[in-house]
Phi, psi and omega in degrees: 000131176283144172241111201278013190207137215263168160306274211349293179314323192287315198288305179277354189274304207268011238196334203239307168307334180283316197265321191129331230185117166305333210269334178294321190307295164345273189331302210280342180272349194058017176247134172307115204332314190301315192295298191307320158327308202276287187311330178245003142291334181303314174284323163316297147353285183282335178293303182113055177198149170251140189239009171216150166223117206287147181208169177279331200250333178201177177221101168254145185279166190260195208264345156296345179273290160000277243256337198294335214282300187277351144324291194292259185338335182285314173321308188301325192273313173312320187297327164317281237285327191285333178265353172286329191311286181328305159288346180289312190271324178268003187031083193293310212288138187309321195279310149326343211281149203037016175289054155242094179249119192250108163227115168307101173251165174268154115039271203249036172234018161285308205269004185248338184247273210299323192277325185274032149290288176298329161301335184269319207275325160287319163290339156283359176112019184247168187232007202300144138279168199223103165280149147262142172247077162297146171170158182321163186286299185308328172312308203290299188296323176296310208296323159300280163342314208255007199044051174262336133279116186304341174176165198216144161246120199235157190238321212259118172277117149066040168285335152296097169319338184271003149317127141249131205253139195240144157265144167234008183199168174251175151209117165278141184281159176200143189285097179320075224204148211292136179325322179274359172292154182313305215272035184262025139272342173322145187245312149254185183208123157288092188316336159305326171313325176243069165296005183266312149293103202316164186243107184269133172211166206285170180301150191297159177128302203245172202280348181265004175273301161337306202268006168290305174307312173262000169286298191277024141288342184272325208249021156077355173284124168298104158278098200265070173310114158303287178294129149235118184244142186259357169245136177262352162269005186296292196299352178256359186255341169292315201296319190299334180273356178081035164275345175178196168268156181209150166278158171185169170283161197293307165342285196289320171293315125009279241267338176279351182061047218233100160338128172211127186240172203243142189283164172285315178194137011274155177243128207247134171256098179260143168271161177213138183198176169299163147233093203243145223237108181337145156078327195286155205250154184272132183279186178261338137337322197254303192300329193293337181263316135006274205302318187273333159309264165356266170343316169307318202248001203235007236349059177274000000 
């Protein structure tokens, strides 16, 4: 079925419902009563309905104009909303114009990385807006893949083929643990040593469970887990109430004030890096933030 009428025609059907009155409508519209006339036969036209019953003294609406109003309204705010979406995204204003840079992260490299980038990256003078995508590393990686993200920091290289992974750090993981346990003085700790503390480790899924998992498969290790948190900051707040102990990155046990000792075996490493999407070309923008990353992990 074809559609034969337009926002304009809604815009005037909803104008003439509101006010009472073609000639008002006219006014609110800046259109002459006749374009409004012309419009909302046309939508009559097309519904096969009449929507007004025209009088010397008034105009009411019928009762298909009723059931028309709040359609027609809906219509109209999708239509809003859909051309704010656009601009927001294509940043119609001249000065704005490619100002928007969308990067997709893991977590727990914002507050050691990604934020004292953008304070640098902002004190040179740029004015870019900044979506973040938090979210798990394979996410991070679709969100790249798929150009939903101009580039992404990422734990994980290159699950994607159309990825490309750059490292820019090592971070080792370590083991977090509530202050008053014996061994957070320890300068390492053999996880067989403590079967008495239960073990929190991230949720299966995500890249720091991954890159856990195959560390104590080389090394031949049982990880006997209490715990599974899908958040690190879920597991540093278990750790903090004394429910167990948790693996996580140094960074993140760092930034918690947390006692973290370093394992005996497997001693587990994460890389953290860009993730950038084969082929695709860099706004001046992206590189400009890139470039402040880099410095940042390079600790210039």
């Amino acid at each position: 079925m074809s559609i034969n009428y337009d926002f304009a025609d809604l815009e005037a059907f909803l104008a003439v419902k509101d006010l009472g009155s073609f000639h008002k409508a006219a006014e609110r519209l800046n259109l002459s009563q006749s374009a409004v006339t012309r419009r909302i036969r046309k939508l009559e036209e097309a519904l096969g309905s009449q929507l007004f019953e025209r009088t010397t003294r008034a105009v009411k609406p019928t009762l298909a104009a009723k059931r028309l109003q709040a359609r027609a309204e809906a219509i109209l705010e999708d239509a809003r909303e859909t051309a704010r979406a656009m601009r927001d995204e294509s940043v119609a204003f001249a000065h704005q114009r490619g100002a928007v840079v969308t990067v997709a992260t893991i977590p727990t490299v914002i507050s050691h990385l990604l934020t004292p980038a953008l304070k640098r990256f902002h004190a040179a003078g740029h004015s870019t807006r900044i979506r973040l995508i938090d979210a798990a590393a394979n996410e991070v990686t679709e969100a790249v893949a798929e150009g939903e993200a101009d580039f992404g920091l990422c734990s994980i290289p290159m699950l994607e083929p159309a990825t490309a992974f750059e490292t820019l750090m090592e971070e080792r993981i370590m083991l977090a643990l509530p202050p008053d346990h014996p061994a957070a003085q320890a300068a390492r700790v053999d996880l067989n040593q403590l079967r008495d503390t239960p073990l929190i480790l991230p949720a299966r899924g995500t890249g720091n469970r991954l890159l856990i998992d195959e560390a104590a498969a080389r090394a031949r290790l049982d990880l006997r887990w209490s715990y599974e948190a899908g958040r690190s900051t879920t597991a540093l707040s278990m750790v903090r109430d004394g429910i167990g102990a948790a693996l996580l990155p140094e960074a993140v046990t760092h930034a918690a004030g947390l006692p973290a000792v370093p394992l005996v075996a497997p001693d587990i490493a994460r890389p953290v890096g860009l993730l950038s999407r084969l082929g695709q070309t860099e706004t001046p923008a992206v590189t400009a933030l890139k470039a402040q990353i880099r410095a940042v992990a390079a600790g210039n």
